[in-house]
C-alpha positions in Angstrom: -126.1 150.8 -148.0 -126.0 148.2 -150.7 -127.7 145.8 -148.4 -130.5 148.2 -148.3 -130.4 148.7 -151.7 -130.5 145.4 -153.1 -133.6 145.3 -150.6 -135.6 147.5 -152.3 -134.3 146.3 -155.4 -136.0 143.0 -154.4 -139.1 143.9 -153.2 -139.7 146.5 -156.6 -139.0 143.9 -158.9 -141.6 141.7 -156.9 -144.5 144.6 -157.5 -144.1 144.6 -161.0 -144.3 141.3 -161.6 -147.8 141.6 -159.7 -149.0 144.6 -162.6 -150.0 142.4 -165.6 -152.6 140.9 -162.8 -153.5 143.9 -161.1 -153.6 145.8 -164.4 -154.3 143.4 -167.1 -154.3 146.3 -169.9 -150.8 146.6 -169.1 -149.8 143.3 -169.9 -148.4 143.5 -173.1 -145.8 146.0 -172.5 -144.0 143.1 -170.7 -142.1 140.4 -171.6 -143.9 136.9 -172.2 -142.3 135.3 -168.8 -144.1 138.1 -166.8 -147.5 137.7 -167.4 -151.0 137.6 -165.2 -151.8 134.8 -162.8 -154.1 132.8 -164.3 -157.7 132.0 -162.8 -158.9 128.6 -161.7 -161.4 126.5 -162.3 -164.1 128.2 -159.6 -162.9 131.5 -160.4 -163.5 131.6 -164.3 -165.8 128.5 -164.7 -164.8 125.4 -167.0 -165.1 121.8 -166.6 -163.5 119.2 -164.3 -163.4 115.9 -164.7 -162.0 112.5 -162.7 -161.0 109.6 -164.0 -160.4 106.1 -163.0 -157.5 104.0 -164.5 -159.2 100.3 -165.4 -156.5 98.5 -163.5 -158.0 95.2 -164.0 -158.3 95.5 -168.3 -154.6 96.7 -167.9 -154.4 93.6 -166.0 -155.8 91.1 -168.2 -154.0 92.7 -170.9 -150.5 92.3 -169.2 -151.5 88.9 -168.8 -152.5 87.9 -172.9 -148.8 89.9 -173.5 -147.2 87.1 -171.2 -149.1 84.2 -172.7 -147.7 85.2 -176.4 -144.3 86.2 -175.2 -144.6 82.8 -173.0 -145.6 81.1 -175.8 -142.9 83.0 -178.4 -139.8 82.2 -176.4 -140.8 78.3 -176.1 -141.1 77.7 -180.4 -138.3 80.2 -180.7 -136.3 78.0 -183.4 -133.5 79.8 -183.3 -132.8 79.2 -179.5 -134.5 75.7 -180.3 -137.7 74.6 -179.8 -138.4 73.3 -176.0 -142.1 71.0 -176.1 -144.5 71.7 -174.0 -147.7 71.1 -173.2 -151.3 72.9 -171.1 -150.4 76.7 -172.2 -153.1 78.6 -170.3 -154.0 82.0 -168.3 -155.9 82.4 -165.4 -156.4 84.9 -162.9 -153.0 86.7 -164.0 -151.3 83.4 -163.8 -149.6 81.6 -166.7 -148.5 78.2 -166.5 -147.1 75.3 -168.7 -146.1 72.0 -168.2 -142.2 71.3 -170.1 -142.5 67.6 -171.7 -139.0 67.0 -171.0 -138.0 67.2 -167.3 -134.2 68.2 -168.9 -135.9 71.3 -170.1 -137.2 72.8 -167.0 -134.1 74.4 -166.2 -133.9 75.8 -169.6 -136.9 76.8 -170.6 -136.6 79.0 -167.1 -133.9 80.5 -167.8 -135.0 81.5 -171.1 -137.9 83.2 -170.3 -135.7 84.6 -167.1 -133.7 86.3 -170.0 -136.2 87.7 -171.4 -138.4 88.9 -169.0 -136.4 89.7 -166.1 -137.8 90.8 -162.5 -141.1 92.1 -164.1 -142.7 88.9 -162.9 -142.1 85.8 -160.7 -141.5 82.5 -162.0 -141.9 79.3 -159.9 -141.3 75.5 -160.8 -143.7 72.8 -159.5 -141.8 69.6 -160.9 -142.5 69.9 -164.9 -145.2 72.7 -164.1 -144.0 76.4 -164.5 -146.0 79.1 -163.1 -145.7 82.7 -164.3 -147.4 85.7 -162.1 -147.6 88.9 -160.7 -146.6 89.5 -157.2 -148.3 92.8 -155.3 -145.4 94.7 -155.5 -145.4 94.6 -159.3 -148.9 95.0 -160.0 -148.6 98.0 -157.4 -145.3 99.3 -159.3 -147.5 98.8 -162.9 -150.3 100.3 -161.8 -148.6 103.6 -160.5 -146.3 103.8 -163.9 -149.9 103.6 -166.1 -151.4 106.1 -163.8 -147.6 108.4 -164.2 -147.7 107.7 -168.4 -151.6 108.2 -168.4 -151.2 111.6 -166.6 -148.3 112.8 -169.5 -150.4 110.7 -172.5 -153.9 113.0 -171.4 -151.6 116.1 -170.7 -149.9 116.1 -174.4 -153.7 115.1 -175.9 -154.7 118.1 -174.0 -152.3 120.3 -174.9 -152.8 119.6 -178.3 -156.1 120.9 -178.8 -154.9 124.2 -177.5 -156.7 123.9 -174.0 -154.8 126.5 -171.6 -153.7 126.2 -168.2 -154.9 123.0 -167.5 -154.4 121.1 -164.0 -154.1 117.4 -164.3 -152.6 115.5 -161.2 -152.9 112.3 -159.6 -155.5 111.3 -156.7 -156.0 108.2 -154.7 -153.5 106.3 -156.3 -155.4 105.3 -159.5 -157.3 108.3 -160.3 -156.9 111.3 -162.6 -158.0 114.8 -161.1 -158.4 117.3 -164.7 -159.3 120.7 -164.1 -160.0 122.7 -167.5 -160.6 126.6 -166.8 -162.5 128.2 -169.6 -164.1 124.9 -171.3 -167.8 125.1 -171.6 -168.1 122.2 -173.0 -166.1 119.4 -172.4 -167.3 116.2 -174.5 -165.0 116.4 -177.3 -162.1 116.2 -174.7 -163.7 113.6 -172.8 -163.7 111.6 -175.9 -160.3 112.2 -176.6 -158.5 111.3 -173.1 -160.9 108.6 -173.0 -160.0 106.7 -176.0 -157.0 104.5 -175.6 -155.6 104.9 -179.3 -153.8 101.7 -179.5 -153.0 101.1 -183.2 -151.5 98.1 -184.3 -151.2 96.6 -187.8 -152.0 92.9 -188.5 -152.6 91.4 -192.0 -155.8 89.7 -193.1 -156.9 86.1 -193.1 -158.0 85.8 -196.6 -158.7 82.2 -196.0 -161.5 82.6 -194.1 -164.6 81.2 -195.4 -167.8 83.0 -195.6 -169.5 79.9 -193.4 -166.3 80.3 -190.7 -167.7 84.3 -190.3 -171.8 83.7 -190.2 -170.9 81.5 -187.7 -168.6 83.6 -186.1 -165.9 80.5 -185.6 -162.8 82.3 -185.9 -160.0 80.2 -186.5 -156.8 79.9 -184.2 -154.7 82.6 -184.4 -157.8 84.3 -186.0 -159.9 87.6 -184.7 -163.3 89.1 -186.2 -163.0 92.5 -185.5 -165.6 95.4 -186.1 -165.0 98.2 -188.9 -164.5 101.4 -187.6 -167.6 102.9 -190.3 -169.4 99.7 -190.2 -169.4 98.3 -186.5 -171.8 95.0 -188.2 -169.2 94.3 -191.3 -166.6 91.8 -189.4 -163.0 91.5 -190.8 -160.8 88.3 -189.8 -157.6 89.5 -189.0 -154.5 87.6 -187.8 -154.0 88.1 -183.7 -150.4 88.7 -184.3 -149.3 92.7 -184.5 -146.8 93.1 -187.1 -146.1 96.7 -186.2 -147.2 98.9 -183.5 -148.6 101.9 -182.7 -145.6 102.1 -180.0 -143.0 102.8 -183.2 -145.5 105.9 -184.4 -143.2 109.0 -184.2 -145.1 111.6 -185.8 -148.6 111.8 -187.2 -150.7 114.8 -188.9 -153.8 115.7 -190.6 -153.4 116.1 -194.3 -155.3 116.1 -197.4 -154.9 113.4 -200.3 -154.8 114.1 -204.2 -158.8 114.1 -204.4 -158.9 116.5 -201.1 -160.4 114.0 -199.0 -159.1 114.5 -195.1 -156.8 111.7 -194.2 -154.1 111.0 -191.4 -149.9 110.9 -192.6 -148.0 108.5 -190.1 -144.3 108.5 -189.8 -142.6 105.5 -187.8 -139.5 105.3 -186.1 -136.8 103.5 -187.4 -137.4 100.0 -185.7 -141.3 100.8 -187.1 -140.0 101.7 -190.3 -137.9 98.3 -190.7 -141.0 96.5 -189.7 -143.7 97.8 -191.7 -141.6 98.0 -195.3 -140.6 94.2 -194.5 -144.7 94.0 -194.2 -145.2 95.6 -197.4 -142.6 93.8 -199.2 -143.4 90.4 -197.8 -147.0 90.6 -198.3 -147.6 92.8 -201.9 -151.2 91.7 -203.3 -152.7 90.8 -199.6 -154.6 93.3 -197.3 -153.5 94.4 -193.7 -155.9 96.1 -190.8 -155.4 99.6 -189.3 -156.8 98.4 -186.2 -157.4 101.2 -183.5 -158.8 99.9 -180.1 -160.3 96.7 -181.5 -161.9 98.2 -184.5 -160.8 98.4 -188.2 -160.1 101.9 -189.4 -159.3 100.3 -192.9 -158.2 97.4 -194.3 -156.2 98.4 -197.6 -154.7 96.0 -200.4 -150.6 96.8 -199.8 -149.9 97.5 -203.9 -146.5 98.1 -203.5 -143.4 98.0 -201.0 -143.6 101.0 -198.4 -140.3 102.5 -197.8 -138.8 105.0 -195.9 -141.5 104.3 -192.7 -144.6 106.7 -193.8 -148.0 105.8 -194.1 -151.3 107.1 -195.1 -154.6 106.1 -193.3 -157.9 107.2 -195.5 -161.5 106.3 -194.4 -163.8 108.8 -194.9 -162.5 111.0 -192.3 -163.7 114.3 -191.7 -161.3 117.5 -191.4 -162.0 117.4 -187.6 -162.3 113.6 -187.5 -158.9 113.6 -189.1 -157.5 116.0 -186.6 -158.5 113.9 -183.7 -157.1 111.2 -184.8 -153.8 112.6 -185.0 -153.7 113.6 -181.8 -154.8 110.7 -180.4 -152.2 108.9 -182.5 -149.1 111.2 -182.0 -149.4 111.1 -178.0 -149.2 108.1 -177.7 -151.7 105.1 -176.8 -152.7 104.8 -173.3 -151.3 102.2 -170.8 -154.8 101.4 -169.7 -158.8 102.5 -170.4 -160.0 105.8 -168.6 -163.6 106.1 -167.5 -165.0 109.2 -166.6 -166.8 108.6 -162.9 -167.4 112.0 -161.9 -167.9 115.4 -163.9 -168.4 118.9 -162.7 -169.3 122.3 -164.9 -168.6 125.3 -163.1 -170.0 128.3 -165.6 -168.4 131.6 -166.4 -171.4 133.7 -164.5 -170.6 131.9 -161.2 -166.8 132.5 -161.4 -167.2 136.0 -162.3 -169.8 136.7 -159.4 -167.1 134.7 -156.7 -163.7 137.2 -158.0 -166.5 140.6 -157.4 -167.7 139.4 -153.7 -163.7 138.0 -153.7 -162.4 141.8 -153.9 -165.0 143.3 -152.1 -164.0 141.4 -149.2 -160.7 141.6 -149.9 -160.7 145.6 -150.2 -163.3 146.1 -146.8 -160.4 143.7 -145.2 -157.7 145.5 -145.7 -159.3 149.0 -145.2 -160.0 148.2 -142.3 -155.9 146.6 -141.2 -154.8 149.8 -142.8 -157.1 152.4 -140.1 -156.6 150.2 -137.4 -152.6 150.0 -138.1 -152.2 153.9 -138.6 -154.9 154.6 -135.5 -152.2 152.5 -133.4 -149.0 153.2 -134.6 -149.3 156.3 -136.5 -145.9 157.0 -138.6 -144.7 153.2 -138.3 -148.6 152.2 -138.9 -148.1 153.6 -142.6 -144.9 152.3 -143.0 -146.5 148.9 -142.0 -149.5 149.3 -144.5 -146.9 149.9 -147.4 -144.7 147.1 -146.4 -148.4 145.2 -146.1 -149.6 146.1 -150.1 -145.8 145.7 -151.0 -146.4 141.8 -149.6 -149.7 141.8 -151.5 -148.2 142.3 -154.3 -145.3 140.2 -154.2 -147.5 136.6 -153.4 -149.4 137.6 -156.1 -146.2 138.4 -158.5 -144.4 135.5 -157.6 -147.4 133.3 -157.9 -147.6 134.4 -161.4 -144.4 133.9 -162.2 -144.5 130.3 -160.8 -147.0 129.7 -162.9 -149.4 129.1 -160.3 -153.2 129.2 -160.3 -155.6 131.6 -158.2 -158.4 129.9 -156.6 -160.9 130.6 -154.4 -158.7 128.6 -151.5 -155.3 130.3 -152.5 -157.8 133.2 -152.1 -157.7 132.4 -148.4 -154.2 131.2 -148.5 -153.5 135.1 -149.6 -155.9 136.4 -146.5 -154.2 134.1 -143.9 -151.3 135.5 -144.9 -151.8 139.2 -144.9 -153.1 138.7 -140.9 -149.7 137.1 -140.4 -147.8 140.0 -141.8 -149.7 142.0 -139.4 -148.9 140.0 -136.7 -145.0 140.3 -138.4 -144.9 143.7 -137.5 -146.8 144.3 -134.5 -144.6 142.5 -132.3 -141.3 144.5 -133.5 -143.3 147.6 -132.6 -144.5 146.0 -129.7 -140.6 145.5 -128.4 -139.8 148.8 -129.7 -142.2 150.2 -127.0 -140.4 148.0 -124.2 -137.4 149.2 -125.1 -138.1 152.8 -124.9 -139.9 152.1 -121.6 -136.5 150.6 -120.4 -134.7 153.3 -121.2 -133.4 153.0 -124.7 -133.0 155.8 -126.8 -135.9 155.1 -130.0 -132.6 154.5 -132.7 -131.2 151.9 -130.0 -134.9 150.7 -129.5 -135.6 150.4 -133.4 -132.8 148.1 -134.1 -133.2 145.9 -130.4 -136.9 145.6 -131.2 -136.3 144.4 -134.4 -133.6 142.2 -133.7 -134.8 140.7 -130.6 -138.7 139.8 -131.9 -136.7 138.4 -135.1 -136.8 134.9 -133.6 -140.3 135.0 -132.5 -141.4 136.5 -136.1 -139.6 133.2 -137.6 -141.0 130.5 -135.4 -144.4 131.6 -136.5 -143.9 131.6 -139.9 -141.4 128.7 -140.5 -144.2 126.3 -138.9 -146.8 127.6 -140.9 -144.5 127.1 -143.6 -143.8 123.2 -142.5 -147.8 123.1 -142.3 -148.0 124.5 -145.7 -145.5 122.4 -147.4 -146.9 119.1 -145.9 -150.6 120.0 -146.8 -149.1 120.6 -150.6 -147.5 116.8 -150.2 -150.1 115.3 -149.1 -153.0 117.2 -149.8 -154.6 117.7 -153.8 -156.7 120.0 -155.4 -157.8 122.7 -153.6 -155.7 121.7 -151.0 -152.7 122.6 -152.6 -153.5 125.9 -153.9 -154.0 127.0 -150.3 -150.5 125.4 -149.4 -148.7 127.1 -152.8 -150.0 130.6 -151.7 -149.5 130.1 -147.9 -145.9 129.1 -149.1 -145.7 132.1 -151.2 -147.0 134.1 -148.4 -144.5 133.1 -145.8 -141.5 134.0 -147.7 -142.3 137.6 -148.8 -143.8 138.3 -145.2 -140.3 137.5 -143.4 -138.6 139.4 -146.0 -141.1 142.4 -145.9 -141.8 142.4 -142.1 -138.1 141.8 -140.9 -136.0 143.2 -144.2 -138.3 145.9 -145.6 -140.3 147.4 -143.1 -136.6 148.1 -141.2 -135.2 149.0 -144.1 -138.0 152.0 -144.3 -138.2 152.6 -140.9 -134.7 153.5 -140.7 -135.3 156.4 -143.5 -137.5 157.4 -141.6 -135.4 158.0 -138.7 -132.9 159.4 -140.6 -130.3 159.0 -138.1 -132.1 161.4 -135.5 -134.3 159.7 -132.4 -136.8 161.1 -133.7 -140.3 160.7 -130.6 -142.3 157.6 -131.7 -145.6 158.9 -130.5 -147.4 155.5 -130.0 -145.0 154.5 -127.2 -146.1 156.2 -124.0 -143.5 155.9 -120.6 
């Protein structure tokens, strides 16, 4: 009795978490975690977007980080300078030639030390070779498409954007799916800005000449301001603090009300930039922010405590953006945008209207032909069948799953397998009987014998259904999460339920099952 119980138990709980969908008016007398499945992209319209991860900036980037950190290790004067000679990058490739043959061994282990197995370093005589082999560049570029994915998810999330999809695709794309966003520009040039902030001071010895000509000297960059793209600034090429050590960053207004962005660093950050401050009082230092200047302030005083203060004639929403950007983090690598889709509201809401239509004629129609066939047991299997409804739907929503227009037909695949579910217990039923059997005896043979036949069917759709989620994307994968869905609440319903009722039915008593005919 308590098996039975707990039985109904289960499948009760599973309708009402299916109400806030199927009734959406009585959503908010339930708690927060039981709340309606929400709509995808083709169903309520938005924007979708895919991205491509520039592996080959990333690349030349990694490369200019190894030829300063090359470069920093060999005049390292506290380890002791080792001479050297023909620095240069090419193709991903750094090399050097060590002056002293007696240094080789040292100056590889030194930059063994410090960069470890992240890339492969050969000897050639006095010529060292530093370079990236295919299985790192394969291993960077999936970690910058992994922390690109989280980076665009939190910048996302920030703006207040709800259900979003955003998953991997083809190795070094980004698949985002935004249901319910009209217009999709302002994120688009959100996610697409990198946001790399770093802090450098500025070359005040730079002669006017040196900057009409644009002959930057070594160690030397003229970079744009951010206001002014034509006014140049010469900054030094070494970051004294970076964007990495930003912890926190907000919109805020300043003593005149003028919008302007508060920074708080970390505490390595914080070391660094009041040692800038301190160090440097009376010169100026660049807010640079993907190769431009956001501002290039005079430091009046030391900085303590790690907080900052950019200003540059920032507007409220400017302002806002630029916290974001700034508090998720900088991306590993550019993002272009190579394909974009709209899908609007009209078209969505047209799809769910010919969607339940369908949906309603369809099962109509299971529900006649199942009580024209089988009578009592055909009800019985119609209830268990809106009870499985329910329950894909439910549990989807409580997954946190999306509805589309393929888990639409993930849904429909599934209801003709729960059909299926029970016709063949009924179907042994009525061979039973013919046998012999007495209908209680026949009830619980048929059940029990077409048990393994029920569960071959579905446990291969479910291994189909779980690969197609692995391997497939997108839409793909909706159709695999319902079909999953599906499988599990039809075994239970079909073999667990729809006994469980039957059986009440009966009441004990072999009572004539009408359908079966000896």
């Amino acid at each position: 009795m308590f098996k039975k119980l707990a039985i109904i138990f289960v499948a009760v709980f599973g309708v009402l978490l299916a109400v806030p969908t199927m009734l959406p008016s009585a959503a908010r007398y339930f708690p927060s975690w039981i709340q309606p499945i929400p709509l995808g992209l083709d169903l309520r319209g938005g924007a979708q977007l895919l991205l491509e991860v520039d592996t080959q900036t990333m690349f030349a980037e990694k490369t200019n980080q190894l030829y300063d950190d090359v470069r920093g290790a060999l005049i390292d004067r506290d380890k002791g300078v080792i001479r050297f000679s023909n620095l240069r990058k090419s193709d991903g490739t750094v090399s050097f030639a060590v002056r002293d043959a007696a240094d080789v061994s040292r100056a590889k282990g030194r930059l063994k030390s410090l960069l470890g197995n992240s890339v492969d370093i050969t000897t050639d005589g006095r010529l060292i070779r530093l370079s990236y082999s295919e299985k790192q560049k394969s291993e960077m570029v999936s970690d910058a498409l992994t922390r690109s994915i989280e980076i665009v998810r939190r910048r996302i999330d920030a703006l207040g954007t709800k259900e979003p999809s955003i998953q991997s695709q083809g190795g070094k794309y980004i698949l985002i799916q935004l249901p319910g966003v009209d217009d999709p520009e302002r994120i688009k040039e959100l996610i697409g800005q990198t946001a790399k902030m770093t802090f450098h001071l500025v070359n005040e010895s730079v002669t006017p000449d040196q900057m009409a000509a644009a002959h930057a000297p070594a160690g030397t960059e003229f970079l744009p301001h951010m206001d002014a793209p034509d006014q140049k600034i010469p900054v030094y090429s070494r970051v004294e603090v970076s964007g990495e050590s930003l912890k926190d960053s907000q919109a805020a207004h300043d003593q005149n009300n003028m919008p302007v962005v508060t920074t708080v660093f970390d505490t390595t950050g914080a070391r660094k930039f009041m040692k800038l401050t301190t160090e440097h009082v009376g010169e100026r230092f660049a807010i640079v922010l993907d190769g431009r200047v956001l501002s290039a302030p005079v430091i009046r005083e030391p900085i303590p405590g790690g907080r900052g203060q950019i200003s540059g004639g920032f507007t409220l929403q400017g302002a806002q953006d630029l916290a974001v950007l700034l508090r998720s983090g900088a991306l590993p690598a550019p993002l272009t945008v190579i394909e974009e889709r709209t899908v609007g509201a009209g078209l969505g809401a047209d799809t769910i209207a010919a969607g339940k239509v369908g949906s309603a004629v369809g099962v109509l129609f299971v529900i006649l032909y199942m009580i024209l066939c089988y009578g009592a047991f055909g009800v019985i299997a119609d209830v268990v069948l809106l009870v499985n409804l329910a329950m894909i739907i439910g549990v989807s929503a409580l997954f946190g799953a999306t509805l589309t227009l393929p888990g639409i037909a993930g849904i429909v695949l599934t209801l003709g397998m729960a059909v299926d579910a029970n016709i063949l217990p009924y179907e042994r039923i009525r061979d039973e009987v013919r046998a012999g059997a007495t209908t209680l005896r026949a009830v619980d043979n048929g059940f029990h014998r077409s048990t393994k036949t029920v569960l071959d069917g579905n446990l291969t759709n479910l291994i189909c259904s779980l690969i197609l989620f692995q391997f497939g994307a997108g839409p793909i994968r909706g159709f695999a999460v319902t079909l999953s869905i599906g499988v599990i609440t039809t075994l239970f319903t079909c073999l667990m339920l729809s006994k469980v009722l039957i059986d009440w039915y009966m009441a004990g008593h072999n009572k004539k099952i009408w359908f079966i005919k000896k």
